[in-house]
VEXTOR-925355 format. One record per residue (C-alpha): residue number from 0; x, y, z; residue in one letter. Coordinates in steps of 0.05 Angstrom, whole numbers, padded with zeros to 5 digits. Each point is the difference from the previous one (the first is absolute). Layout:
<sites>
SITE,num,xx,yy,zz,residuo
SITE,NUM,X,Y,Z,a
...
</sites>
This chain:
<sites>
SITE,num,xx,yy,zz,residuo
SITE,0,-00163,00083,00159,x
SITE,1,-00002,-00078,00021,x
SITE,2,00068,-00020,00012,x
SITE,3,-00005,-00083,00001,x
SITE,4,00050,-00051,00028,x
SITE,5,00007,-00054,-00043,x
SITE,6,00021,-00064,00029,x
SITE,7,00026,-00063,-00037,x
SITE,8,00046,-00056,-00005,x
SITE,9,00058,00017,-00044,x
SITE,10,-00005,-00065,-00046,x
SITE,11,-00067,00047,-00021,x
SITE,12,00021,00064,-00016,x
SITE,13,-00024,00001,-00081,x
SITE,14,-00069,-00015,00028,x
SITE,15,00016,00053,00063,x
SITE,16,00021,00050,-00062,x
SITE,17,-00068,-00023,-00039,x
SITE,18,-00041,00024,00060,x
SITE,19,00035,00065,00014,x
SITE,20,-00017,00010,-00072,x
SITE,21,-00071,00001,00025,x
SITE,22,-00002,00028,00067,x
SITE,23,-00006,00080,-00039,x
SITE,24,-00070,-00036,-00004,x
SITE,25,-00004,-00005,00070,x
SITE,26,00019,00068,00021,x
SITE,27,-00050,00046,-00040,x
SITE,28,00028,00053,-00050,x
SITE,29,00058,00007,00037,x
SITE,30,00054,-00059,-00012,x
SITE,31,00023,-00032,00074,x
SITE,32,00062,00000,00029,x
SITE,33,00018,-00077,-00004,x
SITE,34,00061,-00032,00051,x
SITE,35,00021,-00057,-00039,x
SITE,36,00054,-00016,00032,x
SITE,37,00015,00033,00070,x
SITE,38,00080,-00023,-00012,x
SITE,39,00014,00050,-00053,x
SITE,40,00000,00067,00045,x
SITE,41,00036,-00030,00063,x
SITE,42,00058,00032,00021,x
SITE,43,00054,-00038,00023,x
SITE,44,-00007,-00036,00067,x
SITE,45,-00068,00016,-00003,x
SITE,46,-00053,-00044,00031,x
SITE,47,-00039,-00039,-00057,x
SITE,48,-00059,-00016,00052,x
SITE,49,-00002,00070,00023,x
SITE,50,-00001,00025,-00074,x
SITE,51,-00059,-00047,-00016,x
SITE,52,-00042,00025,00068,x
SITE,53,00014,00065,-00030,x
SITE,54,-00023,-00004,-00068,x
SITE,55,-00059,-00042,00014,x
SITE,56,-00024,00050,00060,x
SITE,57,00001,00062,-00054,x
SITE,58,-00036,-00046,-00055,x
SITE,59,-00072,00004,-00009,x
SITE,60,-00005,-00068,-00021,x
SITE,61,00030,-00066,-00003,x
SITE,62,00010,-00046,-00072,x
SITE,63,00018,-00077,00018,x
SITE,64,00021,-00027,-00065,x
SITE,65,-00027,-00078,00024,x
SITE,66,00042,-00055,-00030,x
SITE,67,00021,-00065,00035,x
SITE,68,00066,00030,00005,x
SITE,69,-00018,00069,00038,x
SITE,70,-00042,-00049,00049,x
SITE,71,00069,-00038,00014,x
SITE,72,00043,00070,00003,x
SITE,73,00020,00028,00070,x
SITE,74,00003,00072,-00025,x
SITE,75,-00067,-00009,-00036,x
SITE,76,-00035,-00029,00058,x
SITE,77,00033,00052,00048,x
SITE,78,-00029,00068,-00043,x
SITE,79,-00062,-00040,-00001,x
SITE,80,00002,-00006,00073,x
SITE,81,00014,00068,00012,x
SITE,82,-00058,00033,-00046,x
SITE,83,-00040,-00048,00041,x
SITE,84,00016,00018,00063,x
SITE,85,-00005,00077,-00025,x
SITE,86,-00068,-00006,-00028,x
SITE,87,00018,00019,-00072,x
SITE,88,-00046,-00028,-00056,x
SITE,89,00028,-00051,-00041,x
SITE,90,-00015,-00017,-00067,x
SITE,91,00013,-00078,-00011,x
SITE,92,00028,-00003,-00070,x
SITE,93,00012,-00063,-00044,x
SITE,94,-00006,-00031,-00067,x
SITE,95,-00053,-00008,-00024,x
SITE,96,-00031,-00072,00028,x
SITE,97,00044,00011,00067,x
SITE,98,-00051,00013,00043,x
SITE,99,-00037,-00088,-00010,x
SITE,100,00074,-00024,00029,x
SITE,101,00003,-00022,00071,x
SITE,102,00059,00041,00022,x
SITE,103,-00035,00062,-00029,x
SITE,104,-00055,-00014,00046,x
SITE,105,00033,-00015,00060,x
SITE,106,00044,00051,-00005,x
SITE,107,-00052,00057,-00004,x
SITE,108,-00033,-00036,00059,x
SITE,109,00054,00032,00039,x
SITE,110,-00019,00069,-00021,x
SITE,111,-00039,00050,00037,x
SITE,112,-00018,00054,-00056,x
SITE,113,00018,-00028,-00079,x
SITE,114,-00032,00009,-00063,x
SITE,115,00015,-00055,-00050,x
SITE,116,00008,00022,-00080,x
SITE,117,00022,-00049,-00051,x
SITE,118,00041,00027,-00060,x
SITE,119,00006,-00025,-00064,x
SITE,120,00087,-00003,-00008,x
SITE,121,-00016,-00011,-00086,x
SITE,122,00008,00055,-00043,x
</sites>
């Protein structure tokens, strides 16, 4: 079973829920186990970085939802660092179009191993 980190800035979560809609696609027959939000099973006192090093080392993949505001977030850019530095496959996903705009482009320069998919947020 792919379990998938999804990373995003929080101004996009309806288009962060869109994709995890999709991402049973991704995984085969069997559905993923998607980390929306690494916040929601801290204890706590816990350590927010340390949670997101943990859940991104036991995904099998990375999802960047790419909007101008995820390339301005710290948090978005940090999980994006880290599945970098790890060597995890990311899948570059924005709306459909995203991927002509400069900061789309310069922003995956930066990126060792990404995929880019454009999705269609009508209907």
């Amino acid at each position: 079973m792919a379990k998938v980190f999804v990373s995003y800035a929080h101004e996009d979560k309806a288009l962060a829920e869109h994709v995890q809609k999709l991402l049973p696609d991704l995984g085969g027959t069997e559905s993923p186990t998607v980390f929306v939000d690494p916040q929601k099973d801290l204890a706590p006192g816990e350590d927010i970085r340390r949670a997101i090093v943990d859940k991104i080392k036991a995904s099998s993949f990375v999802v960047l939802i790419m909007t101008e505001g995820a390339a301005r977030s710290e948090w978005v850019n940090y999980e994006v660092g880290i599945a970098d530095a790890l060597e995890k496959p990311i899948f570059v996903v924005g709306r459909k179009g995203s991927g002509k705009s400069v900061f789309f482009k310069e922003y995956l320069r930066r990126l060792a191993n990404a995929q880019v998919l454009e999705v269609d947020t009508e209907g």
